[in-house]
N, C-alpha and C positions, 0 to 999 in steps of 0.2 A: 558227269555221271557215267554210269556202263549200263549196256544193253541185258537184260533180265536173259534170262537161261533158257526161260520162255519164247523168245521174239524171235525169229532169224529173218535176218535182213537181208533181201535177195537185188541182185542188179541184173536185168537179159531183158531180151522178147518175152510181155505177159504171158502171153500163152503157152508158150515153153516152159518159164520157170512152175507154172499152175499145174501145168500136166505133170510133172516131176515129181511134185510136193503133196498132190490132193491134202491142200487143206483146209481145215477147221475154220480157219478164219482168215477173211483178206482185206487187207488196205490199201489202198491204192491211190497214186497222186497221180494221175493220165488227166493231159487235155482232154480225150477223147475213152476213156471208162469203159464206154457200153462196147468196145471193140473185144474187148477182156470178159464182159459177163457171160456169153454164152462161154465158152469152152470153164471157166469159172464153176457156172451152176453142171455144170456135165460134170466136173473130178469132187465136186465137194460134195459132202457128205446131208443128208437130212438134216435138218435144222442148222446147216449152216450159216453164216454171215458174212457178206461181200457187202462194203463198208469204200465209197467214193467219195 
């Protein structure tokens, strides 16, 4: 299948690619997650969703 026009798929430092992007929604596959939520809940928007 192909990736939706929707999705972008990023590879780096969470907290780098996060701050770049402020976005709407995040997924995330980290041993270690909660390293990422703060800086996470700071660029994303009200009602967003950070999804681990």
């Amino acid at each position: 299948g192909s990736i939706p026009e929707t999705l972008e798929l990023r590879e780096g430092e969470v907290e780098e690619v996060v701050a770049e992007l402020a976005p709407e929604r995040i997924v995330l596959d980290l041993p270690e997650p909660w390293h990422a939520a703060r800086e996470a809940s700071r660029v994303m928007p009200g009602g967003g969703v950070f999804c681990s």
